[in-house]
C-alpha positions in Angstrom: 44.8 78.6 -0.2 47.0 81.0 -1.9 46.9 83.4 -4.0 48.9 83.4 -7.1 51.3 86.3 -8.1 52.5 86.4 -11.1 56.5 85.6 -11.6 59.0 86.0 -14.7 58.2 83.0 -17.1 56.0 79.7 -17.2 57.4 76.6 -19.6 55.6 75.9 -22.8 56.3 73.1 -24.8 60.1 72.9 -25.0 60.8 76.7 -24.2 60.1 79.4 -21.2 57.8 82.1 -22.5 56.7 85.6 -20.5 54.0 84.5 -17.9 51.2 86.5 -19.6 51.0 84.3 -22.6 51.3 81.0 -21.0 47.8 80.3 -22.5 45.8 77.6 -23.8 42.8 77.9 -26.2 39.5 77.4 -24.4 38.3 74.0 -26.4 41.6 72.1 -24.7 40.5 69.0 -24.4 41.7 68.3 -21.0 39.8 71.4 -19.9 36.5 69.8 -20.5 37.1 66.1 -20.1 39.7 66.1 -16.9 42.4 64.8 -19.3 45.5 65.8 -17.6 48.3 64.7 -15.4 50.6 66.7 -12.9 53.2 66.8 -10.4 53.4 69.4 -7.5 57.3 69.5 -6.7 59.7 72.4 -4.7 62.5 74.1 -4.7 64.0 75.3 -1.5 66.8 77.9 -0.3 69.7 75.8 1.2 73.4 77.4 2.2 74.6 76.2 -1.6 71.6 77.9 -3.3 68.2 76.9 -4.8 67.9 73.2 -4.6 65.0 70.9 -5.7 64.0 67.9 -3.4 63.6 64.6 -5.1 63.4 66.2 -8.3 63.8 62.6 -10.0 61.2 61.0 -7.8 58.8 63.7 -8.9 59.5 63.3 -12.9 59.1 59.7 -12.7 55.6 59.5 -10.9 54.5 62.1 -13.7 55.8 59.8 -16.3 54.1 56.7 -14.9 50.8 59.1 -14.2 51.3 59.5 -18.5 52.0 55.4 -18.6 48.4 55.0 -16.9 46.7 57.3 -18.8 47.8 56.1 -22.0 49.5 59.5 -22.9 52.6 59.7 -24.6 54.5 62.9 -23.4 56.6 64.3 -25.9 59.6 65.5 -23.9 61.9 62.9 -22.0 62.9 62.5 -18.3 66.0 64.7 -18.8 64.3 67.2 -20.7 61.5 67.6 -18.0 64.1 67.8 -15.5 66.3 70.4 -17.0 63.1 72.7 -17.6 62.4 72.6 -13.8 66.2 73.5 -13.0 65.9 76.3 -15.7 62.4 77.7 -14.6 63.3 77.9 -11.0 66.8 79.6 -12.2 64.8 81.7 -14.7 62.4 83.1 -12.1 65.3 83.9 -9.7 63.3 83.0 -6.8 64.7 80.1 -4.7 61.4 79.2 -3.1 58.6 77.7 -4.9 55.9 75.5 -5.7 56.4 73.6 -9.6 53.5 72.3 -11.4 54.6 70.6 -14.2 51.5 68.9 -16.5 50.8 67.7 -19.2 47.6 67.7 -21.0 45.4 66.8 -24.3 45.5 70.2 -26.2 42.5 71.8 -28.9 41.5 69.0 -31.6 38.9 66.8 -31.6 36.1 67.0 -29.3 34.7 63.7 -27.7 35.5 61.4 -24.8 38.7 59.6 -26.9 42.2 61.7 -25.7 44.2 60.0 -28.7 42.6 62.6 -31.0 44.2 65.4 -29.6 48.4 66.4 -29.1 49.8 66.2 -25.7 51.1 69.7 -24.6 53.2 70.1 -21.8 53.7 72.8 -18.8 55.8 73.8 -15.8 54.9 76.7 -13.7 56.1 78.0 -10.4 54.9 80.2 -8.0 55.7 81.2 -4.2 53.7 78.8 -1.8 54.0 78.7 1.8 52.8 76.2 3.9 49.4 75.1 2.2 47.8 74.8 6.2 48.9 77.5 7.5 52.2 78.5 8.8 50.7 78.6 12.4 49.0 75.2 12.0 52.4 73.8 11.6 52.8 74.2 15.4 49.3 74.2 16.3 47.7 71.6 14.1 44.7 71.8 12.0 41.1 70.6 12.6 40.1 68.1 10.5 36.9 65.8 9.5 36.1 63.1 8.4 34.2 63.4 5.0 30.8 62.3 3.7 32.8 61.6 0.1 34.6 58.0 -0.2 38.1 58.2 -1.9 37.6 57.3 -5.5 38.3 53.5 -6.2 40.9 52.3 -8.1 38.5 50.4 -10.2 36.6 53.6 -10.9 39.8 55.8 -11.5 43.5 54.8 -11.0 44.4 56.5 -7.6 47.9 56.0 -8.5 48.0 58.4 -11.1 48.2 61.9 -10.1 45.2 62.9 -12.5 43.3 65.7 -12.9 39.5 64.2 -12.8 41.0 62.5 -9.3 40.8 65.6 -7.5 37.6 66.3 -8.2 36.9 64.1 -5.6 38.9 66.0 -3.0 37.5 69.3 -3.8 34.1 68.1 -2.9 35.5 66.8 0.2 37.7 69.7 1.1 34.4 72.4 0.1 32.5 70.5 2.7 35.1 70.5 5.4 35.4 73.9 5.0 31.7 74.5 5.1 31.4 72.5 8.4 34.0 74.8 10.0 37.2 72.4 9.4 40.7 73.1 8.3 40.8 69.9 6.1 39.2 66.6 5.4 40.2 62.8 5.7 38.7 60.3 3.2 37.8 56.8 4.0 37.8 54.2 1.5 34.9 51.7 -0.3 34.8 49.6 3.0 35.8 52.3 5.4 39.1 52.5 6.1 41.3 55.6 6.4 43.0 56.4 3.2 44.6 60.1 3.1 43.2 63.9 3.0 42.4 65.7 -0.3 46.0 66.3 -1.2 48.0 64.8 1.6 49.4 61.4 3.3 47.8 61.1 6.5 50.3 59.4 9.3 49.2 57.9 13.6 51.5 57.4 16.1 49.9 55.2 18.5 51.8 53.8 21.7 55.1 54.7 20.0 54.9 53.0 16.7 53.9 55.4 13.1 51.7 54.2 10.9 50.4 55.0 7.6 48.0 53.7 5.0 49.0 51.0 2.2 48.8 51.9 -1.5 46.6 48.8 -1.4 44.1 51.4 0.3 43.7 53.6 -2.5 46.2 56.5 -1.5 48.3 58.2 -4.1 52.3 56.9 -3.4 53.1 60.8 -1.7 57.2 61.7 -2.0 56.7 63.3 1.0 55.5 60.2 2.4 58.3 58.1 1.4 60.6 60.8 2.5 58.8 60.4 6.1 59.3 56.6 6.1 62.8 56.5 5.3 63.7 59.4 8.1 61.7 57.5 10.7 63.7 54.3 10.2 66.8 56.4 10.0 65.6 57.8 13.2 65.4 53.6 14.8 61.4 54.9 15.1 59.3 52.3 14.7 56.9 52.0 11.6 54.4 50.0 9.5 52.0 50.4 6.8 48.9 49.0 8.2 45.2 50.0 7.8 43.5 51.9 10.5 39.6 52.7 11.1 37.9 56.0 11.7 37.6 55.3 15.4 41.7 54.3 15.6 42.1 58.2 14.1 40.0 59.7 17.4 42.3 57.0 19.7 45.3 58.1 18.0 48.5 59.5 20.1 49.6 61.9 17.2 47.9 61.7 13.7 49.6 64.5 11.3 49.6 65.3 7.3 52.5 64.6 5.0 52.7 66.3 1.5 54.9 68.6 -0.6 52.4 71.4 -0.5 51.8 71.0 3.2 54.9 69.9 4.8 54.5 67.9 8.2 51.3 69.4 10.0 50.0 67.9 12.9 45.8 66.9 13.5 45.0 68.3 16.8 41.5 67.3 16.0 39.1 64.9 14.2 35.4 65.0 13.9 35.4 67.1 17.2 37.5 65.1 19.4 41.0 66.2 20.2 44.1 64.3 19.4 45.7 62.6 22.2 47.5 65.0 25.4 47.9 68.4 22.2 51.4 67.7 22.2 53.6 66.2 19.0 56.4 65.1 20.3 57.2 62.0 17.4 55.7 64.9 14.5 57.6 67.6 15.7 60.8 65.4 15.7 59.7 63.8 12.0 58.9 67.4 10.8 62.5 68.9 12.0 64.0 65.9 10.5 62.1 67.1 7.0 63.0 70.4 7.2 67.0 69.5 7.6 66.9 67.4 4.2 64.9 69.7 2.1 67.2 72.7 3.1 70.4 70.6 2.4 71.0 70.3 6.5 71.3 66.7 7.1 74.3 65.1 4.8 72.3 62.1 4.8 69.4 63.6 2.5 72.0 65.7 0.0 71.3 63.0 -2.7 67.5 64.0 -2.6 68.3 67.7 -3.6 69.0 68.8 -7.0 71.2 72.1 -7.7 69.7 75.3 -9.5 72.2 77.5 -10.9 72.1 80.8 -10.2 72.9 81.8 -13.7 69.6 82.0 -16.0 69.0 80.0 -18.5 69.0 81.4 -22.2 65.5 81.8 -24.0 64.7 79.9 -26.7 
């Protein structure tokens, strides 16, 4: 966890404003009925400057999180993209964690969204590695939870929803009660799906895994990134369901996410993760690190320039 310090400005609505009155009024709709989808997104230092990785990839999963939901958001791809570019420029900080969301603002109370405007967000703040810095060498402790992974005919998992990750706060409050870094969440008929806010990825006799959407994961950009380096890498890979038991057998088993970056398991439930060394993560988690600081040419059409001039208020 992290906290948050304060930076320059936050995007309202169509225009940065000083962070201190980024505000919303307390009867937000979204505040009391979980109305509300986000994105979590960064920008990184590379030789050329601030750059966002897969900036695109990001604004279109929080458009089709709206599509889901039924919310129509009242700014367009562009126009969510430029206000990322301008916030990080804004800021001045190259390094950071975006949020955009978008929500149902103060109107009508009740159950039915449609009553109330969509209002829209971006804020960034510094974030290091949301596992720890150390446990990117070391590797976190993890268990498996009590709490199934909400079902996509309960809530769509494919959205990136608010009311989803109610479910991973319960499960991440009792992993950290039992003594764990983090938790991993099985599905309805108890299959591996992901952790609270992460991909989770085996390696097992030289071949990476990770589970289908068809599981109930959320589609992570990280994730995807992950996949296509691996084949770029002639590693060998499949999506392909795996059981609580094939996590303790696992060679390597390791977290994939924008907030955490690659972090290996060194443990589940107790039992450590094959020999403690990461060989395959390491390699997958060096290869990460080249495209999101603008080190591998291959990766340069992932990254998306910030000026280093600011932006003019509205």
């Amino acid at each position: 966890m992290v906290q948050v310090r304060p930076l320059k400005s936050i995007w309202m609505n169509g225009r940065l404003v000083p962070w201190a009155e980024a505000n919303v009024h307390v009867l937000t709709h979204g505040l009391h009925y979980g109305y509300a989808i986000f994105e979590g997104i960064r920008s990184n230092a590379t030789d050329s400057g601030p750059a966002i990785f897969r900036l695109r990839d990001h604004i279109d999963r929080f458009i089709n999180s709206a599509k889901i939901y039924r919310m129509g958001l009242p700014f367009s791809r562009e126009e969510l993209e430029r206000a990322c570019v301008d916030l990080v420029a804004d800021n001045g900080i190259p390094e950071v964690y975006i949020r955009p969301i978008a929500y149902s603002g103060a109107g009508e109370m009740g159950l039915d969204p449609t009553k109330c405007g969509i209002q829209v967000a971006i804020a960034a703040w510094v974030w290091g590695a949301y596992l720890g810095e150390e446990n990117l060498t070391r590797g976190v402790r993890a268990m498996v939870s009590s709490w199934t992974r909400i079902d996509s005919r309960s809530l769509p998992p494919q959205a990136k929803c608010a009311a989803n990750y109610a479910n991973s706060g319960l499960a991440k409050m009792e992993a950290t009660a039992a003594g764990y870094d983090e938790p991993i969440l099985l599905n309805s008929v108890g299959m591996v799906t992901e952790g609270p806010g992460e991909n989770v990825f085996r390696v097992k006799n030289g071949v990476i895994s990770t589970p289908p959407a068809s599981s109930g994961i959320l589609r992570g950009i990280t994730r995807d990134s992950i996949v296509r380096i691996a084949k770029d890498e002639g590693l060998a890979f499949e999506r392909s369901d795996f059981s609580r038991e094939e996590l303790f057998t696992a060679d390597e088993l390791f977290f994939a996410g924008t907030a955490a970056g690659i972090t290996p398991i060194r443990e589940v439930d107790g039992r450590p993760i094959g020999t403690g060394k990461y060989p395959t993560t390491y390699r997958l988690q060096q290869r990460y690190q080249d495209a999101i600081h603008g080190r591998a040419a291959a990766y340069l059409h992932w990254l998306t320039p910030v000026p280093t001039s600011r932006p003019v208020r509205a």
